[in-house]
C-alpha positions in Angstrom: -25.8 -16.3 63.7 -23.9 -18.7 61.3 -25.5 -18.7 58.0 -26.2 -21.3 55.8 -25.4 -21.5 51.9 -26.7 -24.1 49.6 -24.8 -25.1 46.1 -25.9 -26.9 43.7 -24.2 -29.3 41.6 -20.6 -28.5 41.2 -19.4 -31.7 39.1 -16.0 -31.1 39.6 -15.9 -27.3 38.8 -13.6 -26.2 40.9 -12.8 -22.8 39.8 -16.2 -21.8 39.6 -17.3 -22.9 42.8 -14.2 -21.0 44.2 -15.7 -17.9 42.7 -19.2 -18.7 44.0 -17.6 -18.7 47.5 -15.8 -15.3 47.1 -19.0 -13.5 46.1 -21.0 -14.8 49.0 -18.0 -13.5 51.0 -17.7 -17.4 52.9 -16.4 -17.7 55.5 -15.2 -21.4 57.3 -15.3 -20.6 60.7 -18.7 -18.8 60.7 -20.3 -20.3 57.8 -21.9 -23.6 56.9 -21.8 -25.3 53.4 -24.7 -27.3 52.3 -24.2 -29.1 48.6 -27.1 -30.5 47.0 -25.2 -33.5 45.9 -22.7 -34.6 42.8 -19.8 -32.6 43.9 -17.8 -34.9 41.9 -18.4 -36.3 38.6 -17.4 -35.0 34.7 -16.2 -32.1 35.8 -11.8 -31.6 35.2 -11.2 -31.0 39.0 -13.4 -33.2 40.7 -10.1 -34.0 43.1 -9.8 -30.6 43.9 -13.4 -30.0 44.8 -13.7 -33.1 47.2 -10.1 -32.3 48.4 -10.9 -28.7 49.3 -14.6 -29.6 51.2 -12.4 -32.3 52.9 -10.0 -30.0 54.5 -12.6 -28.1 56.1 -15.1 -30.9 56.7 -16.4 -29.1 59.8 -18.7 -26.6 57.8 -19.5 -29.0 55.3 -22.6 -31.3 54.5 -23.3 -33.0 51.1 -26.6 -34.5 50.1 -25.5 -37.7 48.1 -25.5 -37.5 44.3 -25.7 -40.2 41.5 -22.1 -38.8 40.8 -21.2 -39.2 44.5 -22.5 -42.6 44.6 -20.5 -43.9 41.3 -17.2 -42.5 42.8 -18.0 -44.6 46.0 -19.1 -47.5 43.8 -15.9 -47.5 41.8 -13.7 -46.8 45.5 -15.5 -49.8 47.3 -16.8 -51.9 44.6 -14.3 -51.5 41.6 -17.2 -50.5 39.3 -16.8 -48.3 36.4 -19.9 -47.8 34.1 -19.3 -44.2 33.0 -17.8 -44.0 29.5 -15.2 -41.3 31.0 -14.3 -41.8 34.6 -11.0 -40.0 34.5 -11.9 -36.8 36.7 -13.2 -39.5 39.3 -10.1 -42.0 38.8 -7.5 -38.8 40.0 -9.2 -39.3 43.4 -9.1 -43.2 43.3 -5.4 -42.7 42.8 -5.0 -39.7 45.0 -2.7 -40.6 48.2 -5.3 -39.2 50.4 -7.6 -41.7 49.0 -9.1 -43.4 52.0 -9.7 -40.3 54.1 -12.0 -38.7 51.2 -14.0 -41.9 50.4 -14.5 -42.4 54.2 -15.4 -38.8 54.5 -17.8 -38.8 51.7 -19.6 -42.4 52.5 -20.6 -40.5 55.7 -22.5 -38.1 54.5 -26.3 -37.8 54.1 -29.0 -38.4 51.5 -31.1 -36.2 53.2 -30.3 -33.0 55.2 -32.4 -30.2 57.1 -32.2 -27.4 58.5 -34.3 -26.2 61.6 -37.9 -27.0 61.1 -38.5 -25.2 57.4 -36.0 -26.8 54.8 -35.0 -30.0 53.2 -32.0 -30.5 51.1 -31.8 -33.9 48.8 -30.0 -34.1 45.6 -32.8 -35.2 43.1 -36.2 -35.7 45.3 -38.2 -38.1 47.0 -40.9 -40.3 45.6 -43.9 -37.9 45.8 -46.1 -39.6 48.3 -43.4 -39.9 50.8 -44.2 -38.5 53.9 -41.1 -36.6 55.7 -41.5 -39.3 58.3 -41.2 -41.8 55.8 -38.4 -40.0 53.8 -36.2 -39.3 57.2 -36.5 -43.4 57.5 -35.3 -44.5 54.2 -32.5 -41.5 54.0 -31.6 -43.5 57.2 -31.3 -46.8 56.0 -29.4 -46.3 53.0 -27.1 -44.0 54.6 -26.6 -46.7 57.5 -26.2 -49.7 54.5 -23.4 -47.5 52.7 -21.6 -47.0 55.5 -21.8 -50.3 57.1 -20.4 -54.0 55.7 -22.5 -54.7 53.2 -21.6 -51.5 51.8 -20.1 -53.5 48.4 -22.9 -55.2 47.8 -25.7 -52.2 47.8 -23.1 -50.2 45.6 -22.2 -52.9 43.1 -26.0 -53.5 42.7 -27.1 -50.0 43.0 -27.4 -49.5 38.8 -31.3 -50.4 37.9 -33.7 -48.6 37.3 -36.2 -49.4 40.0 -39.0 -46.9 40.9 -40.6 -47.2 44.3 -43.6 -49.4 45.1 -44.8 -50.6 48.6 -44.6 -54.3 47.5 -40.6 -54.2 46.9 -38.3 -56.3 49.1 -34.5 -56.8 48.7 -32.1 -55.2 46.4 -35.0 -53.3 44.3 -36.8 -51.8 47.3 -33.1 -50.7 48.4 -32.5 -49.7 44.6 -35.8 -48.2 44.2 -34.9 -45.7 47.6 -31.8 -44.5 46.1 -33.1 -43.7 42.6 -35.8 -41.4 44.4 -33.0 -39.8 46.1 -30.8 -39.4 43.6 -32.1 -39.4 39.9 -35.5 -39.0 40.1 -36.9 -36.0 38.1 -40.7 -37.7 36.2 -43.6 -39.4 37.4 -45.7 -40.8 35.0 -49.5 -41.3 35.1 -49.0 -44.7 37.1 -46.5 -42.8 39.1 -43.7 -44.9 38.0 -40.8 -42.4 37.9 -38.8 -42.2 34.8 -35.3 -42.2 35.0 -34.4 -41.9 31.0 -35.8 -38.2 30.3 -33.6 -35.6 31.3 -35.5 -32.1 29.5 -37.2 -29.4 30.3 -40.5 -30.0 31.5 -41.7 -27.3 29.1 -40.4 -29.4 26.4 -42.2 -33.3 27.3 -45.8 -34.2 26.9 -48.1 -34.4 29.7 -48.1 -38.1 30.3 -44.7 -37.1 32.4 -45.0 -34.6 35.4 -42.2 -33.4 37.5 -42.2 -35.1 41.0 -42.4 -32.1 42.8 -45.9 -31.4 40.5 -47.2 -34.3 41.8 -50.7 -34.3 43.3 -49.7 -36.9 46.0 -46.9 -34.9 46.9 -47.1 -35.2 50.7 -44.3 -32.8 52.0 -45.7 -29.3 51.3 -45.2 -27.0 54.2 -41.2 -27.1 54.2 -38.8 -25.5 51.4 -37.5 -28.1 49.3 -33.8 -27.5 48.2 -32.5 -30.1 45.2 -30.7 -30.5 42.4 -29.8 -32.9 39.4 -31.9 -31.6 36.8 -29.5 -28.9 34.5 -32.5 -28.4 32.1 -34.6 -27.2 35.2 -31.8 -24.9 35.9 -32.7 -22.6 38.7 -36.6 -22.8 39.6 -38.5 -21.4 42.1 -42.2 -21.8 42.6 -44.3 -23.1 46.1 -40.9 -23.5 48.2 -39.5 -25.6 45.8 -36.0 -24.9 44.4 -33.9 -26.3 42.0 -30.5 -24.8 41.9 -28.8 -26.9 39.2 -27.1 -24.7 36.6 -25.9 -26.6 34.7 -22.4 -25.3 35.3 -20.5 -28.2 33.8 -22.3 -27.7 30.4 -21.6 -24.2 30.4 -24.1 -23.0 32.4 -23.8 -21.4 35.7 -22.8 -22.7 39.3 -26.0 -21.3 41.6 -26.0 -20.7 45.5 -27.3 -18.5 48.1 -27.6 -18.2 52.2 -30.3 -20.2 53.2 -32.9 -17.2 54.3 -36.4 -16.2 53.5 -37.1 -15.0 50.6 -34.2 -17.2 49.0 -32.1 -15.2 46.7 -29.4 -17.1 44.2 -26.2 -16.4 43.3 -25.1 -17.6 40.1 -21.3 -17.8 38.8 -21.2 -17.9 34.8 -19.2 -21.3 33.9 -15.7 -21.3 32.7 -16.1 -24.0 30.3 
């Protein structure tokens, strides 16, 4: 049977995640990699990393990061907001350009596996049903990759947090943020996109989403990342496997298989 191994954020830590590979002894023709998103960002070798998951795009799935997101928003819409987007402008100049940017636009915000996990690289907004989250993973993927692609990505930098009542670019906006940066609810459920701690560490007028008590999606393992002051977290089938590995931290993994067991890489940095 061909496993299934799920990373966490590698941000462009190539080295690291080459050594995370090794001691899960992978394996391209009988394995499958699933990356819970930002595969690219700070990180020095953020060209290597997307060129090396490119040449063996086969066995490969990423679940759309912020990071991701940026590097398509500077490829297709010229945008640069980050105060240091060097690691990401080595792949706007890279020759192989267009192949990795096509590649990557392709991919998913959501992934799962068989009837029992779900891969995302932040979350979903809490009351989402996985009905309702399989429909607005679809849309946005279907907007990026389509026409209008430009626009969504050029105007994709708010900080809108889902309601029912949006329409037009904030209800789009408002779908990718859940996706992608989402860590707190607050008690209105407004998600806040500005704190970035440990949960153990902010009052109780902020909640992780996944503590939510109109989380809908319980009976499925939840698979995400984003959140480096998380780290790795396990509790009711909900794992965070964010490291931290650009910080210093580690690089986490592990063959998707119950019980879950990680695999952590120490940093380099």
């Amino acid at each position: 049977m061909r496993r299934k191994i799920v990373i966490g954020d590698v941000q462009g830590c190539f080295d690291e995640l080459i050594r995370l590979l090794e001691k899960l002894d992978f394996n391209s023709s009988s394995d499958q990699l699933i990356f819970l998103g930002d595969i690219v960002g700070r990180g020095p070798n953020s060209l290597e990393v997307i060129e090396y998951l490119y040449s063996m795009q086969d066995c490969v799935v990423v679940t759309l990061g912020n990071h991701d997101l940026h590097l398509l928003a500077m490829a297709i819409a010229g945008i640069s907001n980050y105060e240091n987007d060097e690691p990401l402008n080595k792949i706007i100049n890279s020759k192989k350009k267009i192949q990795l940017i096509e590649w990557l636009r392709h991919q998913p915000l959501m992934h799962e596996e068989s009837n029992y996990s779900i891969m995302v690289h932040a979350g979903f907004y809490p009351s989402w049903t996985i009905y309702e989250s399989r429909t607005y993973a679809r849309e946005i993927e279907c907007l990026i990759q389509g026409k209008d692609a430009k626009k969504i990505l050029s105007e994709m930098y708010t900080n809108d947090s889902w309601t029912m009542n949006l329409s037009g670019p904030s209800r789009i906006n408002s779908i990718i943020n859940s996706f992608t940066r989402i860590r707190f609810i607050d008690e209105r459920g407004t998600c806040n996109f500005e704190e970035k701690n440990s949960p153990s560490t902010v009052d109780n007028s902020l909640l992780p989403w996944f503590k939510s008590k109109d989380l809908r999606i319980l009976e499925k393992q939840i698979f995400f990342g984003h959140w480096s002051q998380l780290s790795y977290y396990n509790h009711n089938n909900i794992f965070c496997l964010d490291g931290g590995c650009l910080w210093g931290g580690e690089l986490i993994g592990g063959v998707l298989e119950k019980p879950f067991k990680p695999t952590r890489i120490k940093s380099l940095n």
